[in-house]
N, C-alpha and C positions, 0 to 999 in steps of 0.2 A: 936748595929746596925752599929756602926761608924765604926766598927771592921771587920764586915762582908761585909760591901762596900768594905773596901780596899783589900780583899782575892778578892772580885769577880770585881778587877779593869781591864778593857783590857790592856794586855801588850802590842800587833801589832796586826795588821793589813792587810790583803791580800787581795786584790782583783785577782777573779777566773771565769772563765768560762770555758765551754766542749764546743768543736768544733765535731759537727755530722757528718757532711760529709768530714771531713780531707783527709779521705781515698776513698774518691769518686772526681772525673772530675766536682765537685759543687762547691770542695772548700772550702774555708773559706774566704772569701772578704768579704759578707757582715757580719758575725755575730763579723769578727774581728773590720771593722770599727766602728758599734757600741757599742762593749767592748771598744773600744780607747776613743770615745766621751765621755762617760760617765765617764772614768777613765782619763780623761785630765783634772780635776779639785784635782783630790788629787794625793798625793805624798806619797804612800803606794806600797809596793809590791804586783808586778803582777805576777799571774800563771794562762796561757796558755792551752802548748803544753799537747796535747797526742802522742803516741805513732809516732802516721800517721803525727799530725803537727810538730811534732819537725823532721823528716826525711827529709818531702818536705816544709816548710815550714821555714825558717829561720827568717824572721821578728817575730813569734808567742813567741819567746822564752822567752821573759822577765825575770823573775828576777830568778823563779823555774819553772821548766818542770814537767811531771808527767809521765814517760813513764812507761807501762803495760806490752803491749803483749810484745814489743819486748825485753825487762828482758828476757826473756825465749827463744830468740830467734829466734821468730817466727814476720814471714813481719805481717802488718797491708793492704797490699794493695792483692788486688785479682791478680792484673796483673803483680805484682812485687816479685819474690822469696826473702827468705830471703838469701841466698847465694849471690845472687845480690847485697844485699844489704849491706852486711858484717856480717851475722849473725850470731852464731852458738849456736846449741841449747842447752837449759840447764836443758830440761826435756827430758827422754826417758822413755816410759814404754815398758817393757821388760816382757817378760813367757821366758816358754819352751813347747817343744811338750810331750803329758802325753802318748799318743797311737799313732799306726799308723794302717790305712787298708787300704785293697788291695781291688780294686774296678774292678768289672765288669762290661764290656756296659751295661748298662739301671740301673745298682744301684744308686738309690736318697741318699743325703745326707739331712739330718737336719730337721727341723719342714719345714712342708710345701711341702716340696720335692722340693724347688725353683731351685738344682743343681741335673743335670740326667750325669752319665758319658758314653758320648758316646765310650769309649773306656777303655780296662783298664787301671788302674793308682793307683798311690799311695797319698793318704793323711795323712797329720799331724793332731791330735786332740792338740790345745794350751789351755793350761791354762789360759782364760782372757774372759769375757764373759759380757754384759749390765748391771749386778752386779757391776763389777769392774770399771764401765764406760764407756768402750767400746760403739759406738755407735751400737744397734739394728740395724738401720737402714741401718747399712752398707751392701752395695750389691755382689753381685760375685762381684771379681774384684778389689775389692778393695785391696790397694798394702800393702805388709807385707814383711819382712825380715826374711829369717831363716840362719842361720849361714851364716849372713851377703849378703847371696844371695839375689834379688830379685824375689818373687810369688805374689801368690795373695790368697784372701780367696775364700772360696767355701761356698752356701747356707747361709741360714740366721744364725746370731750371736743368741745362745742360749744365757744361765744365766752367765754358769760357765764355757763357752768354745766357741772356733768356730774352723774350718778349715780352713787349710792348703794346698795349692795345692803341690806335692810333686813329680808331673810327673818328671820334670827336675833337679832334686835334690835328686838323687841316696846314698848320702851321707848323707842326713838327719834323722834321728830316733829320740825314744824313747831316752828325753834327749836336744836335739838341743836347743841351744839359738833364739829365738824368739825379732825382736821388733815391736810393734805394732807402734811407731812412735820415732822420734825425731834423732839420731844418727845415722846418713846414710840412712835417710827415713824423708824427711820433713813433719813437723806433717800437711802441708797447702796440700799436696796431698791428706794424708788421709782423711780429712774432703773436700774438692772438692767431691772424689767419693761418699762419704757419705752424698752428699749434705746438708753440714753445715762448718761451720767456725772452725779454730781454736781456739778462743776462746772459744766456748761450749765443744771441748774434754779437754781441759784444767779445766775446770771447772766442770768438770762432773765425773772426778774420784772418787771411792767412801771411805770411811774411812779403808775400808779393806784393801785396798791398799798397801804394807810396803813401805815405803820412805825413799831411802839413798839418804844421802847427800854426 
């Protein structure tokens, strides 16, 4: 037993707390003053900052930080880009277009028929679809890069694909480089249109995924 005390002895010690609204006009005043109170009787290391209090926030820093979102790149603040802020990103997820078709006025695209084209035009089919992460939820419009150009998607996001709008991009085919965010496409726009954050497309990619580093 004497033996198994000294394996299970505390080496240190850190005192920790998460700041909720770092990233909101709330602040952190009060939950830091009483982090301080409590922690002004011992002499142990303190950790803070997230992402959002280590940016605006320079008293929070203590001894460790723990930054998140912004590792990857991406702002922690809704009104503040990450370029702004000196960011750059270090996830991109990336397709290609698998098909292309040639649309006539009144032809719907996709479950639902949520996209009618009033005129004809060309669409991309990309390889990337709610399966792979992609959010469902995303609406026409939502902004996507094809051979570095800017478009946007058409109709609802299926399993295993979505569109591509292809009007203005004569040059695009069967083949074209695709990003669905990150690398010339901030991933905090995507998730705006999609009415979510970028941390849920972060975290919502799925294992099928292949990941270069």
């Amino acid at each position: 037993m004497e033996q198994l005390r000294h394996h299970r002895a505390v080496r240190s010690v850190t005192l920790m707390t998460h700041f909720a609204n770092a990233d909101e006009a709330r602040g952190i005043a009060e939950p830091l003053a009483l982090f301080n109170d409590f922690a002004a009787s011992y002499r142990v290391a303190r950790s803070l900052a997230n992402s959002a209090a280590l940016l605006r926030y320079p008293e929070t820093h203590g001894d460790w930080v723990r930054p998140g979102l912004m590792l990857y790149g991406a702002s922690p603040f809704a009104e503040v880009s990450a370029q702004q802020l000196g960011l750059q990103p270090a996830m991109t997820l990336r397709s290609r277009i698998i098909a292309v078709q040639e649309l006539r006025a009144g032809d719907e695209v996709g479950y639902g028929a949520l996209f009618r084209a009033e005129r004809k035009m060309r669409v991309g089919v990309v390889a990337c679809g709610y399966a792979d992460g992609y959010p469902r939820h995303a609406p026409t419009g939502t902004p996507l890069l094809v051979e570095g150009q800017m478009t946007q998607t058409l109709g609802r996001i299926s399993m295993d694909m979505l569109h591509a709008d292809l009007s203005k991009l004569p040059q695009a085919g069967v083949g074209s480089a695709t990003t669905l965010w990150g690398e010339g496409l901030p991933i905090e726009d995507v998730a705006r249109a999609a009415g979510t954050v970028s941390y849920e497309l972060m975290c919502a990619l799925t294992a099928r995924v292949p990941v270069i580093v």
